[in-house]
C-alpha positions as CSV (number, residue, x, y, z in Angstrom):
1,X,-9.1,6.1,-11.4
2,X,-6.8,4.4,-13.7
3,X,-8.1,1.2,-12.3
4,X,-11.5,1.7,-13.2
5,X,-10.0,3.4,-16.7
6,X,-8.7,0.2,-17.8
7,X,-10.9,-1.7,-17.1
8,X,-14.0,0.0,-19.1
9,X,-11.3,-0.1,-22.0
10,X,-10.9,-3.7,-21.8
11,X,-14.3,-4.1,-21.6
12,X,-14.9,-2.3,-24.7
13,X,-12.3,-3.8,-26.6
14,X,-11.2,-7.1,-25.4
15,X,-8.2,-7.5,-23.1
16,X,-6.1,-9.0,-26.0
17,X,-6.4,-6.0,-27.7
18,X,-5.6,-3.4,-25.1
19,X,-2.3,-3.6,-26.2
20,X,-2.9,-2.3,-29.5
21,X,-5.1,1.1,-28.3
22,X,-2.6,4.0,-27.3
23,X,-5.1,5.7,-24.5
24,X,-5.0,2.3,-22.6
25,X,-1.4,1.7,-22.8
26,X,-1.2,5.6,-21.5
27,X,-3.3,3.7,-18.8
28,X,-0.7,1.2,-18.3
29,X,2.0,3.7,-18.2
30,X,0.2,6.1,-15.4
31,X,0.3,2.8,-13.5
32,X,4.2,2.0,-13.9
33,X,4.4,6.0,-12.8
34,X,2.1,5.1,-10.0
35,X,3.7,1.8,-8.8
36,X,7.2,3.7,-9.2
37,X,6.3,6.7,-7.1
38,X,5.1,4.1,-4.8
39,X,8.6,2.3,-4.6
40,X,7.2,-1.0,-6.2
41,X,9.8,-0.8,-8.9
42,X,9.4,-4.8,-10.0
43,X,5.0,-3.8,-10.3
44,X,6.0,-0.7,-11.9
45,X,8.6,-2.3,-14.5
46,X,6.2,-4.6,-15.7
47,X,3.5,-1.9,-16.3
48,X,6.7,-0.1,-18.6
49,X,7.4,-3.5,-20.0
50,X,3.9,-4.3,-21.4
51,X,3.5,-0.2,-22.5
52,X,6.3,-0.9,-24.5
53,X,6.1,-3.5,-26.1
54,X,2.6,-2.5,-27.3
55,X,4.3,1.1,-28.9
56,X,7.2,-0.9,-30.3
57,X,4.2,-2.9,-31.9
58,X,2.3,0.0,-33.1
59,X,4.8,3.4,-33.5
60,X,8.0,1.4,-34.0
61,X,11.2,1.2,-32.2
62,X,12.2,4.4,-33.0
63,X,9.5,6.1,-31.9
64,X,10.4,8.9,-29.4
65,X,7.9,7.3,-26.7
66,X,9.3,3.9,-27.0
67,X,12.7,5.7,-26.8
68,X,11.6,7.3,-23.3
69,X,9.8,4.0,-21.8
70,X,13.5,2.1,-22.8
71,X,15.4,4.3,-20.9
72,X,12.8,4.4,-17.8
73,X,13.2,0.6,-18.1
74,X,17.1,0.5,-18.0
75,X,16.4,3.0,-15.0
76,X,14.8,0.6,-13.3
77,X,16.6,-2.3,-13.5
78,X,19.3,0.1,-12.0
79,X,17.1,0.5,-9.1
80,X,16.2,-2.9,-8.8
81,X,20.1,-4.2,-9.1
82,X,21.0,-1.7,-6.5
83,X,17.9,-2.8,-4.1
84,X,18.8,-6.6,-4.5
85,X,22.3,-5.6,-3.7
86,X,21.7,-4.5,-0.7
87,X,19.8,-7.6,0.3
88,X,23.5,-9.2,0.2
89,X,24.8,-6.9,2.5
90,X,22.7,-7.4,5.6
């Protein structure tokens, strides 16, 4: 569903402007959740990446959602140091 979500929005607006709509970047996010949830944590940070850099664009950096979507970022660079960690140790 969110597939076929974003892509009717980028067909309606452009895909170089999806990053400037809020219900599409919502899109993006419920992806990241998605790929997270999934454990594809390097699929799922670049969904939270893109998401945030669109609300830093529009809302700010001190905008409580680009607050939340920093800190599930720095959550997930956790995850992903401790994954590639482990690598080491086999």
């Amino acid at each position: 569903m969110y597939e076929r979500a974003l892509q009717g929005m980028e067909k309606v607006l452009d895909p170089t402007r999806v990053a400037g709509h809020i219900p599409a970047l919502t899109t993006i996010e419920n992806f990241g959740d998605l790929f997270k949830s999934q454990g594809k944590l390097s699929d799922a940070k670049r969904m939270y990446s893109k998401v945030h850099s669109g609300f830093i664009t529009l809302l700010g950096p001190s905008n409580h959602d680009c607050q939340r979507l920093e800190h599930n970022l720095q959550s997930l660079e956790a995850e992903l140091g401790k994954d590639s960690s482990l690598l080491f140790l086999s």
